[in-house]
C-alpha positions in Angstrom: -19.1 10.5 55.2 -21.0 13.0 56.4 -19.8 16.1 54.4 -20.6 13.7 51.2 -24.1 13.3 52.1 -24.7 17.1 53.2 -23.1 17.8 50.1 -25.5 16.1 48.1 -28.3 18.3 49.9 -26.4 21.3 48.5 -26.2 19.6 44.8 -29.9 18.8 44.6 -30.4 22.9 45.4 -27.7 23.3 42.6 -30.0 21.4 40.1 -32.8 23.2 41.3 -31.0 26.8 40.0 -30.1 25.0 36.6 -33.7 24.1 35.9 -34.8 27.7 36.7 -31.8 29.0 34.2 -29.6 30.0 37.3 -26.1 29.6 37.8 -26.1 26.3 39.5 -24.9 26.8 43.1 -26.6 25.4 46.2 -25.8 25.9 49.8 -27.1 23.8 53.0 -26.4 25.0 56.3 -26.4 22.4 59.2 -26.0 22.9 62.9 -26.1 20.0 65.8 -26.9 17.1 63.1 -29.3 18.8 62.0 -30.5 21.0 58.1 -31.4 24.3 59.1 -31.5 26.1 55.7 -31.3 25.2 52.1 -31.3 27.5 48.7 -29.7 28.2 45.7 -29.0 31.4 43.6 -32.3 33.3 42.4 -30.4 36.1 41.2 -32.0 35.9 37.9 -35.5 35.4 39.0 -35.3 38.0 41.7 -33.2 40.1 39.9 -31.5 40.7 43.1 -27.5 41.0 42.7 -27.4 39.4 46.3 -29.3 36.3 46.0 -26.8 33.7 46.0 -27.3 30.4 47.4 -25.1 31.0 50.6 -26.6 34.4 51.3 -30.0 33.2 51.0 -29.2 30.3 53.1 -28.0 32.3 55.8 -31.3 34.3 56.0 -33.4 31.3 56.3 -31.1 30.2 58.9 -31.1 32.7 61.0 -35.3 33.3 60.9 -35.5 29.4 61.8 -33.2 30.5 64.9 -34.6 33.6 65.4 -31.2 35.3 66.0 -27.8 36.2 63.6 -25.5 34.0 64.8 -24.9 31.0 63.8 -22.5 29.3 65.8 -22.3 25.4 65.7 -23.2 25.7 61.8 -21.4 24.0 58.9 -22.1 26.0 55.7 -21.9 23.0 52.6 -21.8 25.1 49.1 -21.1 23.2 45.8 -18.8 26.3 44.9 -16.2 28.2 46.8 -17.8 31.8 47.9 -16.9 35.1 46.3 -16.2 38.2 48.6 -19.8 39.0 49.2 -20.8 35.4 50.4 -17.4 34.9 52.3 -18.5 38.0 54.5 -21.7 37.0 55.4 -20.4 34.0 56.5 -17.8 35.6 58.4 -20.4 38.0 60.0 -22.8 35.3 60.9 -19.9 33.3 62.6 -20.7 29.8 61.0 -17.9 27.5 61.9 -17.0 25.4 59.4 -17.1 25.7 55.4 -17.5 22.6 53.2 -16.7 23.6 49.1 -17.3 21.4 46.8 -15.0 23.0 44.0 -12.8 26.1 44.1 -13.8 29.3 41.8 -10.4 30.1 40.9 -12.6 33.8 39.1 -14.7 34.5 42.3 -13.2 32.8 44.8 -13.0 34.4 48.4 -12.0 31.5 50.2 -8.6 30.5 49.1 -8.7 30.7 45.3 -7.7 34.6 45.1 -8.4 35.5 48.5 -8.6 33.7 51.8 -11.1 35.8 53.8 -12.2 33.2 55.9 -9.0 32.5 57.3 -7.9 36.0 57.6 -6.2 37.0 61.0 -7.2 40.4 61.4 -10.7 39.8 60.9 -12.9 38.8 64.7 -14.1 35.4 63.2 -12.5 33.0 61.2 -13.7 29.7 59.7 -12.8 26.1 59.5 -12.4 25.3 56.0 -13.2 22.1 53.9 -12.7 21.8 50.2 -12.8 19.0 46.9 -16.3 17.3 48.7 -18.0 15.9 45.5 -15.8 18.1 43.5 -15.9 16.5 40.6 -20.2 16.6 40.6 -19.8 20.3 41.5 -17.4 21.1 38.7 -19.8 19.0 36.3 -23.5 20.6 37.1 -21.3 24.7 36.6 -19.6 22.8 33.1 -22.6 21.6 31.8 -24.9 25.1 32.9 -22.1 27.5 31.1 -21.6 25.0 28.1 -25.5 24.6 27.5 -25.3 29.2 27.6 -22.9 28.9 25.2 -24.7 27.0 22.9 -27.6 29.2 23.1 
């Protein structure tokens, strides 16, 4: 019940990118009960390559802690990571994943690659999938289909 609502934190930051003309992911990272970080991808407006929603999530959750790992954390994002974001994750030792849908293009986190999981790495992460899949399938749909039509 809870995954559900945190995602829905993650799908509001997902609309958020679609408004600004963004691929629409969003990412909410939560720790002891409680939100700790929320964004969504700005690479357009930043014109930064890395600012996706789970990377900039990850910053803002480590100044609110004021330390790099994040231990305790659940990471919700509406779409599976790619390589970049499943790293980060990995190196800032959040627990638990939460995806709402798989990118079966991108995908670093089971689609073409399970990084998360993978045994020679330190760190590994507990991972969740198909939370409000069918919202976080919808919001990419409708983004890529409204580009096309432009």
């Amino acid at each position: 019940m809870m995954d559900e609502y945190y995602m829905g934190l993650a799908l509001e930051e997902a609309k958020a990118a679609f408004l600004e003309g963004e691929v629409p992911i969003g990412a909410v990272i939560v720790r002891d009960g409680k939100v700790i970080a929320r964004a969504h991808n700005l690479r357009e407006l930043s014109k930064n390559a890395i600012a996706h929603a789970e990377i900039l999530a990850i910053q803002r959750a480590c100044d609110f802690l004021g330390g790099w790992r994040l231990t305790r954390s659940t990471l919700y994002v509406t779409i599976e990571p790619c390589p970049m974001c499943a790293g980060a994750i990995l190196q800032s030792r959040i627990e638990r994943v939460v995806i709402g849908a798989m990118d079966a293009k991108a995908g670093a986190c089971g689609s073409i690659v399970n990084l998360l999981n993978h045994s020679a790495f330190n760190h590994q992460s507990e991972i969740k999938t198909g939370v409000l899949e069918a919202d976080c399938k919808k919001i990419m749909q409708d983004f890529f289909s409204q580009l096309r039509k432009k």
